[in-house]
N, C-alpha and C positions, 0 to 999 in steps of 0.2 A: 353586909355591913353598910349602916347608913352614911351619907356623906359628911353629918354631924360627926358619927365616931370615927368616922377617916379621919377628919381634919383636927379631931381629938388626940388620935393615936400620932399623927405628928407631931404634934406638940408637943409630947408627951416622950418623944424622942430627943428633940432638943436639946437637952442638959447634957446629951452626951457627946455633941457635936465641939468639940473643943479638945484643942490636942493639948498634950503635954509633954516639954521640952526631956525631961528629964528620960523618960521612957520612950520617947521617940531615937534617943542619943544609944540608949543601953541596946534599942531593935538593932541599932545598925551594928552597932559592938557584936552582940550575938549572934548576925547573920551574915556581914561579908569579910570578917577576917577567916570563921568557919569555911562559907563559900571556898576563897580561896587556898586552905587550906586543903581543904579533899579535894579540889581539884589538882594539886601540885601532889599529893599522895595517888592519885589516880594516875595522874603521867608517870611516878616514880614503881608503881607496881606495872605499869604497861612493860617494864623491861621483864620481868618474870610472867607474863601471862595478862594477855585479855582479858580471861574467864576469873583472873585477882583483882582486872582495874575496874570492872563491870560494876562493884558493890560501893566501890570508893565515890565513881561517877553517878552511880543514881542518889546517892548520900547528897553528892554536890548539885545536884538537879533540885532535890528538893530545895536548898540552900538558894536558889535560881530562883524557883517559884516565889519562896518568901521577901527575894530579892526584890522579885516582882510587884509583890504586895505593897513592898513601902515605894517604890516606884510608881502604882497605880494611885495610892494616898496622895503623893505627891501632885498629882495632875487634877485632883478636886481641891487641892489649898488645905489638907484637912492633916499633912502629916507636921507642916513645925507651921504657926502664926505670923510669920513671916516670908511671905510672896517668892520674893530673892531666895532664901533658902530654901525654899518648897523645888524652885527652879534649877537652883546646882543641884541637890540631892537627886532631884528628878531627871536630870540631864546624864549625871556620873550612874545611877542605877538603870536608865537607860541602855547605856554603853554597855553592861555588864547583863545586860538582857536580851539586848540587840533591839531595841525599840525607841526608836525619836521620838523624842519627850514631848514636843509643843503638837507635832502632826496627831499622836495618840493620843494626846488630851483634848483637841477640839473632836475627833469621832468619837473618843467616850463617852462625852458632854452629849453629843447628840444622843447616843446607844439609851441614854440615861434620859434627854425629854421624850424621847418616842419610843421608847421599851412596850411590848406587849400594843402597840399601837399598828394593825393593819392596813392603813394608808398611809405611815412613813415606815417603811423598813429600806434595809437596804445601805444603813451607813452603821459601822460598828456593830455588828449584830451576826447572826449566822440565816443564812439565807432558810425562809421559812414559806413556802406557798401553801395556800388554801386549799380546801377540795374542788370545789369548784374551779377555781385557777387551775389544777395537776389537771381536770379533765376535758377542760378547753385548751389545753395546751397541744403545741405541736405535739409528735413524734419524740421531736429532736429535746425540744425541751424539758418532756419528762423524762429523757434518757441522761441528758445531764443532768439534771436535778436528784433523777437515783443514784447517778454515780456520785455525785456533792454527797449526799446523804451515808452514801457505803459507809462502815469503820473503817475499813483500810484507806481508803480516800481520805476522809476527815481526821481521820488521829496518824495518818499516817505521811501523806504528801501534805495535808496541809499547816504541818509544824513547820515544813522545809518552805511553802508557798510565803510564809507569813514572816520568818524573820530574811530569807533571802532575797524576795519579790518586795511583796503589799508594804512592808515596814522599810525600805532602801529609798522608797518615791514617793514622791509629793504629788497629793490629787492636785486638780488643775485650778480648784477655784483655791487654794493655799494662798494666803498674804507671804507677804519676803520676809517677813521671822521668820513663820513656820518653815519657810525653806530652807532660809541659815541654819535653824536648830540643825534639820532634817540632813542638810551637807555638814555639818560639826560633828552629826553623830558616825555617821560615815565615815568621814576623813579622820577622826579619832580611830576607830574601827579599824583600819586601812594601817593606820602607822602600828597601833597595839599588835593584830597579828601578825605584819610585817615582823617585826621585831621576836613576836613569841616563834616564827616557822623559823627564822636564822637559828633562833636559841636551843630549840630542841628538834628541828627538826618537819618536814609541811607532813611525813606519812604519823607519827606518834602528835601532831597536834590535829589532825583530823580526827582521829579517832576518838584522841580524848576530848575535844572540845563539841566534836561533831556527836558522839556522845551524849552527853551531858545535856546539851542544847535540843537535843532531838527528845529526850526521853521528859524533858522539862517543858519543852513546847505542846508533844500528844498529853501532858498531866495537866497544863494550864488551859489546852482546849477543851477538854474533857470537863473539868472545871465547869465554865462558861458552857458549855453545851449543856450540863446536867441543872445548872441552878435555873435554866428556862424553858427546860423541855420533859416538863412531866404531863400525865395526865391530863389534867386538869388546869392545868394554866392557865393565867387569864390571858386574852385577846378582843379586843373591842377596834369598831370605826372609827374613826376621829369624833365623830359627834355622840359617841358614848362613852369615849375614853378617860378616865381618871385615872389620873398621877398617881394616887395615893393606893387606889387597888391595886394599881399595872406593878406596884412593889411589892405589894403584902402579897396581894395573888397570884401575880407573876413573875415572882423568885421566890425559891425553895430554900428551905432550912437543911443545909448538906449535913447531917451529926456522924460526925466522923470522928475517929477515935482522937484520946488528946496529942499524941504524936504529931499523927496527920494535921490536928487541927492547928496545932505550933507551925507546923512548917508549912502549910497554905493561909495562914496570915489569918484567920478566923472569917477566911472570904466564904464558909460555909452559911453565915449568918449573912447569905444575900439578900433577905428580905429586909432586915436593916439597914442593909448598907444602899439598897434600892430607896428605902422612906428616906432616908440622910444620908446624903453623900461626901458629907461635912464629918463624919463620926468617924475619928481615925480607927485603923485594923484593931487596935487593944482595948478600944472600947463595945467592939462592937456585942461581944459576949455579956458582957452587963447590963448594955441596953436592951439585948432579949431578954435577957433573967428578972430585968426590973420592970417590963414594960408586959402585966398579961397579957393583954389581948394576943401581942405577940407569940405565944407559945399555940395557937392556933394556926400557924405558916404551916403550910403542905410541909414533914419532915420525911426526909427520904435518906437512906441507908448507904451502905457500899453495895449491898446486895440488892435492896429496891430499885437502885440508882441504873444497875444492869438492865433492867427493864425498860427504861427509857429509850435503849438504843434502837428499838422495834417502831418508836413514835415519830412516826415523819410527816404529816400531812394535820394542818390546823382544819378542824370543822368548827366551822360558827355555831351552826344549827345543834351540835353537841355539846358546845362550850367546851371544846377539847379535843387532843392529839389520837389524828386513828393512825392505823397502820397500811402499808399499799396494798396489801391483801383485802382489805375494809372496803377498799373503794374501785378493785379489778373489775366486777362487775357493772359498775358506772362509767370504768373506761370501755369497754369494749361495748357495750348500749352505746355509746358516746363515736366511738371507732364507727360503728355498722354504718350508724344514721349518716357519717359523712359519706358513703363507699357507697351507699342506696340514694344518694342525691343525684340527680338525672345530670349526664355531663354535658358542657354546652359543645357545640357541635361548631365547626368553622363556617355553617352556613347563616346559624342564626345570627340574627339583628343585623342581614344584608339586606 
């Protein structure tokens, strides 16, 4: 695609970047009095059975997710036209997701200029090395970078990493809002469970909260891992990177069925929401449907989407995602030559 119809196809996005008050009000209507209700049916079936409260609680997870969604609206100014209320909205959906609001919107902001961009990664983003980088690396370093990579590791520790750790602390270069926000969502947090473990109890609100939050956080990582790690994804150097492809090319069109698609806030349509980040969640389906070029975004499946989890290692030279099997033989060529480098001896350079 030429640079002309990129800055085309933005444009062309536009008209739908504008929220509206009316269906912004009805989102929240529809998804957190719901939220809280399967979650309060999920603690009331814990007394008869686990294996009863299990369907209540991922009902409410979804409910979490789309929480999420107008939570994440909120921190690009695109869910109500009014800053202040972008701000409480985004602050109270926060709390109800476990994520300070000011701290995740300045690293999303960034996730968002430097997306598919190989000289900034590293802030909002899920850690991605090159081939060349996995085969000059330590030992040590591709052993942790395979373990980053594992699914049990990533869908599994790191839902718990992410609202118990990463989302509780302020990076260092933080201004004193972002800190306030970051200790109000906390200390809100702090008094709310206080109050819910007296209420019911610290062993049936573990389960059902701990629950809920865990099976909501591997679906919202999952998420975010699948809209930027297929095939074919774009990735370029700073001096070849475009904005406008690092969206179309490097975010995928999730089509997932229309359930699913309700309850993850139509964040499947990441290739729009990467071109405009201004297009609140309920528009974003009509701005695909309206905009052809659009309907050219990499589409991937529930079933194709599985496939992706094999893809860990970015090649330039492929313009895409290999697997560690792909490039074993570049590590151990890569191994020898260090181990056959003559060692320096205590007597040399005396």
């Amino acid at each position: 695609m030429s640079k002309e119809k990129t800055m085309k196809l933005h444009k062309n996005v536009a008209p739908f970047a504008k929220s509206d008050k009316k269906k912004s009000i009805i989102q929240l209507i529809n998804t957190i009095p719901p939220l809280l209700i399967f979650w309060f049916l999920a603690y009331q079936s814990l007394s008869v059975s686990f294996w009863l409260m299990l369907p209540f609680a991922i009902i409410a997870a979804g409910f979490v997710i789309r929480t999420f969604i107008i939570f994440h609206d909120c921190t690009h100014g695109s869910f109500f036209r009014n800053r202040k209320a972008n701000d409480i909205v985004g602050t109270i959906t926060g709390v109800l997701t476990l994520f300070a609001y000011s701290k995740w919107k300045r690293e999303h902001a960034i996730h968002h200029a430097s997306s598919s961009n190989l000289d900034k990664r590293g802030v909002g983003d899920i850690w991605v090395m090159t081939v060349d980088e996995y085969v000059a690396a330590s030992k040590w370093t591709r052993f942790t970078y395979r373990l980053y990579r594992n699914p049990l590791v990533m869908f599994g520790i790191g839902p718990l990493f992410l609202v118990l750790i990463s989302s509780r602390f302020n990076r260092k270069d933080a201004r004193q809002k972002e800190r306030n926000n970051t200790y109000l969502t906390n200390a809100i947090l702090v008094v709310l469970y206080t109050l819910l473990i007296l209420l019911i109890g610290w062993q049936a609100f573990v389960i059902v909260q701990g629950t809920i939050m865990f099976v909501a956080g591997a679906l919202g990582i999952w998420l975010f891992y699948i809209q930027h790690t297929f095939e074919d994804s774009y990735f370029e150097e700073e001096s070849e990177w475009d904005y406008v492809k690092a969206a179309v090319d490097g975010s995928s069109y999730y089509k997932l069925p229309k359930v699913l698609q309700w309850a993850t806030g139509n964040i499947g349509f990441h290739h729009v929401h990467h071109l405009s980040p201004r297009v609140p969640n309920y528009n974003l389906e009509v701005a695909h449907e309206s905009v052809p070029p659009l309907h050219n975004a990499t589409t991937i499946t529930i079933k194709t989407s599985l496939e992706s989890l094999k893809y860990k290692l970015y090649d330039p030279k492929k313009k895409g995602f290999v697997t560690f099997g792909e490039v074993k033989s570049m590590v151990r060529k890569a191994s020898r030559s260090i181990d056959l480098k003559p060692k320096r001896t205590s007597f040399e350079g005396k």
